[in-house]
VOGU-3710 file (C-alpha; in Angstrom, 3 decimals, decimal comma):
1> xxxxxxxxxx> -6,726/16,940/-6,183  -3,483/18,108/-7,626  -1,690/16,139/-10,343  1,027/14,243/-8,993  3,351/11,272/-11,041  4,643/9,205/-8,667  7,109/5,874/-9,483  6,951/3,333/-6,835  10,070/1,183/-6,408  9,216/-2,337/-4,295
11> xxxxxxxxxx> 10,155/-5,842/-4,575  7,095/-6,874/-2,889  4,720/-7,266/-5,930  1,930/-7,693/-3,512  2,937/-4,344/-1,618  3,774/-2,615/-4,645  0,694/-2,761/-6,475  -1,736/-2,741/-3,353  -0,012/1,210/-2,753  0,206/2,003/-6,413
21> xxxxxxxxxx> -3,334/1,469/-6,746  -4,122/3,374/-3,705  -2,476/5,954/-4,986  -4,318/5,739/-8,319  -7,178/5,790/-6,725  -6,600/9,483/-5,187  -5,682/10,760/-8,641  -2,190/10,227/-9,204  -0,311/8,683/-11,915  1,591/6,040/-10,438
31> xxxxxxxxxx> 4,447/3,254/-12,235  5,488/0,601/-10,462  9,197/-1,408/-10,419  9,888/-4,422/-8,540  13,942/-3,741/-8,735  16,414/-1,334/-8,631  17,503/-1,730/-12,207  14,211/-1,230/-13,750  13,579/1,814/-11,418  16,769/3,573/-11,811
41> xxxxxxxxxx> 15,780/2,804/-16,028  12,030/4,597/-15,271  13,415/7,295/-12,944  15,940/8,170/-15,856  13,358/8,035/-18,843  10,873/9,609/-17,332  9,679/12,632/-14,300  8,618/11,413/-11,198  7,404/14,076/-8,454  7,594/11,927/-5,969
51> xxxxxxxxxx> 9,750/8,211/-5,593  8,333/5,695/-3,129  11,499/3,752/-2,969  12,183/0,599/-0,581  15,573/-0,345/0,507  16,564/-3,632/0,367  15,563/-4,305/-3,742  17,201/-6,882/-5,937  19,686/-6,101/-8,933  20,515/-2,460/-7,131
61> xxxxxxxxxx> 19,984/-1,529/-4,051  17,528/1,152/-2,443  20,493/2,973/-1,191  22,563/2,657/-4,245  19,233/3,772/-6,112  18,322/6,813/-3,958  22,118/8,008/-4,435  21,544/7,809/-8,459  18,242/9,878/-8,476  20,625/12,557/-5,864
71> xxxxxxxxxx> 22,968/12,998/-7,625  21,823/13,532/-11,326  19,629/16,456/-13,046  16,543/14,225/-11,331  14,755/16,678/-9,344  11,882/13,934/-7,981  11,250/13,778/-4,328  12,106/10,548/-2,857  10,320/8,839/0,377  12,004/5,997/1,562
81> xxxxxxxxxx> 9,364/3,381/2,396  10,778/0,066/4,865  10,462/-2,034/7,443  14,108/-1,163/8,478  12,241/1,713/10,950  15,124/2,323/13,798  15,986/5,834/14,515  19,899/4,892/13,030  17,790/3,369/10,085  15,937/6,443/9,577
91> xxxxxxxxxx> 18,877/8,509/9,544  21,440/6,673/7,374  18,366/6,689/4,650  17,560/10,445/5,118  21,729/11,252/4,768  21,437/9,393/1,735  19,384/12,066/0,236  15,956/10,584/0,954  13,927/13,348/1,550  11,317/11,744/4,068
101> xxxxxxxxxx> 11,346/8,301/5,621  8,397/6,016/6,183  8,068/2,812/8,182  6,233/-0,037/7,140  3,623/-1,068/8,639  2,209/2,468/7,725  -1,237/4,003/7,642  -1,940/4,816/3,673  -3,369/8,008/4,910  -0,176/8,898/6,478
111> xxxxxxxxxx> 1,607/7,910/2,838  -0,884/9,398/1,048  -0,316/12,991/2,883  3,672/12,550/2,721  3,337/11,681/-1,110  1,313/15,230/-1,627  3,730/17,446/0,659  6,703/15,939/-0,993  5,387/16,919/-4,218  4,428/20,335/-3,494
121> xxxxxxxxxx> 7,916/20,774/-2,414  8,687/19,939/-5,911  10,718/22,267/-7,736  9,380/21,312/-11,489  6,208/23,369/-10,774  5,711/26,184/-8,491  2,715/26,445/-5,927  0,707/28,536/-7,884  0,530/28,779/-11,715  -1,442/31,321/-13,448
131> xxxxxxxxxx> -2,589/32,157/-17,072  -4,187/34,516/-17,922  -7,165/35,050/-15,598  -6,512/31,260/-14,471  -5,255/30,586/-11,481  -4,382/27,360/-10,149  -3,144/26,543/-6,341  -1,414/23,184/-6,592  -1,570/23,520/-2,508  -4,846/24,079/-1,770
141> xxxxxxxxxx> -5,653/21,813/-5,014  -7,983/24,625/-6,481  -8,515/26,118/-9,623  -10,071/29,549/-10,487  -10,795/31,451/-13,947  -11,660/35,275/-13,252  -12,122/34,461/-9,461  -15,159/32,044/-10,439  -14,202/28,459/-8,639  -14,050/25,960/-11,220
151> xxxxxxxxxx> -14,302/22,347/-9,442  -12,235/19,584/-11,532  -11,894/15,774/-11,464  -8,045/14,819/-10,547  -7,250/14,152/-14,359  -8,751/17,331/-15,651  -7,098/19,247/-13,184  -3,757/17,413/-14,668  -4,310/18,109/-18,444  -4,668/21,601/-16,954
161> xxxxxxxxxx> -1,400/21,916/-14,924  0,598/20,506/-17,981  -0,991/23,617/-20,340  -0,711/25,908/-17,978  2,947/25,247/-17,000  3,878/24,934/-20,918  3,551/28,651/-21,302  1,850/28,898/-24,041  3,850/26,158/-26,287  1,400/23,310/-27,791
171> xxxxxxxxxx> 1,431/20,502/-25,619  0,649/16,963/-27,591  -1,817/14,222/-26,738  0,728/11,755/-25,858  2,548/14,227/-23,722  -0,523/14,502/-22,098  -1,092/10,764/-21,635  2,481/10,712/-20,002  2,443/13,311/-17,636  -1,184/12,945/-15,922
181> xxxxxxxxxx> -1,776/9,363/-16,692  0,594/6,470/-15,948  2,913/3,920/-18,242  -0,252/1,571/-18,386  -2,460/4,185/-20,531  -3,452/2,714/-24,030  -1,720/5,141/-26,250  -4,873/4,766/-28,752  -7,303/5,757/-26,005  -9,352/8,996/-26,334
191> xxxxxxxxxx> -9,083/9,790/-22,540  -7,052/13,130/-23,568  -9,802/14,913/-26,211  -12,521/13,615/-23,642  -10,881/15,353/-20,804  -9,705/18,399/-22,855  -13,775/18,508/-23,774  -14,569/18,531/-20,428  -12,354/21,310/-19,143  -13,417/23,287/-22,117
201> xxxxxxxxxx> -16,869/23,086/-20,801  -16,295/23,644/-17,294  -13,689/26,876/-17,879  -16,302/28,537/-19,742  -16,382/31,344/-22,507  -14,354/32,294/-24,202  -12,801/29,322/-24,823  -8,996/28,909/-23,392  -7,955/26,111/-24,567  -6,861/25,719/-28,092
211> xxxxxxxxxx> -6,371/23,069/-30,613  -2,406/23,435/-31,990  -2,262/23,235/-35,734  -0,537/19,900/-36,326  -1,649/18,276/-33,336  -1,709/18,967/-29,428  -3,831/21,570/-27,242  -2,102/25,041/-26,097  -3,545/28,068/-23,801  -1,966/31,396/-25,573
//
């Protein structure tokens, strides 16, 4: 599974958290806001691959929301998730900048597969990233050192993506938690040197992955 941060924005508590944790649940970091105010607040403070964004939200509206996320330096992907499903419905939100539309009721294998294509289309990261003899194909969700397959649980292969795509800069453990883990990660929890242990285990020798003096993890 690749590593994807997604921010869900739905007044519907219920509906919110049923598809965040869903989405959790296949790997992916996922916030949640139940209004348009507090998502436009996350969208700005933080990167999203993906938005899950319904219309009709309280304090600013979907529409007024998708515009926002357009038209600044935000590059995340935004799928427009509604029960307003006519074809005129479906095109006003897609001229809005939405880049997909989904009805609800939906099937969350259907969201689930429009989540991961939006995010590959995702211009923050490129397909494939390589360093060194790594090679990882966000598409195909596989990683390879010295064309040896190296299998990887959804948050390794995260912690991975963010050294890789650093280019060689030290990458910190809270960095870490924010990027591959969600908003609701204790910032005291050892998830990051566990993981980073892990990988270092499963890449094999020699080692790749390097502990940056004052702090962080890098892969020269």
């Amino acid at each position: 599974m690749e590593s994807v941060r997604v921010l869900i924005v739905e007044d519907n508590s219920v509906v919110a958290d049923a598809v965040a944790e869903g989405l959790r649940y296949q790997g992916m970091a996922v916030d949640v806001a139940y209004d348009g105010s507090t998502g436009l607040d996350k969208a700005t403070a933080n990167t999203y691959d993906v938005v899950v964004l319904d219309r009709d939200l309280p304090l600013l509206h979907g529409d007024a929301l998708c515009q926002r996320i357009v038209d600044s330096p935000n590059t995340s992907r935004i799928l427009m998730l509604t029960a307003a499903a006519l074809v005129d419905d479906r095109v006003e939100g897609l001229n809005l900048g939405a880049d997909d539309y989904l009805a609800n009721p939906f099937d969350f294998s259907e969201l689930v597969a429009r989540v991961r294509a939006l995010a590959r289309r995702s211009p923050s990261t490129p397909p494939v990233l390589t360093r060194g003899d790594l090679i990882i194909d966000r598409t195909r969700r596989a990683v390879t050192r010295a064309g040896r397959p190296v299998p990887l649980a959804p948050k390794e292969l995260g912690v991975l993506e963010a050294l890789v795509s650093a280019d060689g800069a030290p990458v910190t453990a809270e960095q870490l938690l924010e990027q591959v883990w969600d908003e609701h990660a204790d910032p005291f929890t050892n998830a990051v040197p566990v993981t980073v242990m892990r990988l270092r285990r499963k890449l094999g020798a020699p080692p790749v992955i390097e502990t940056a003096i004052g702090g962080g993890y890098r892969i020269p």
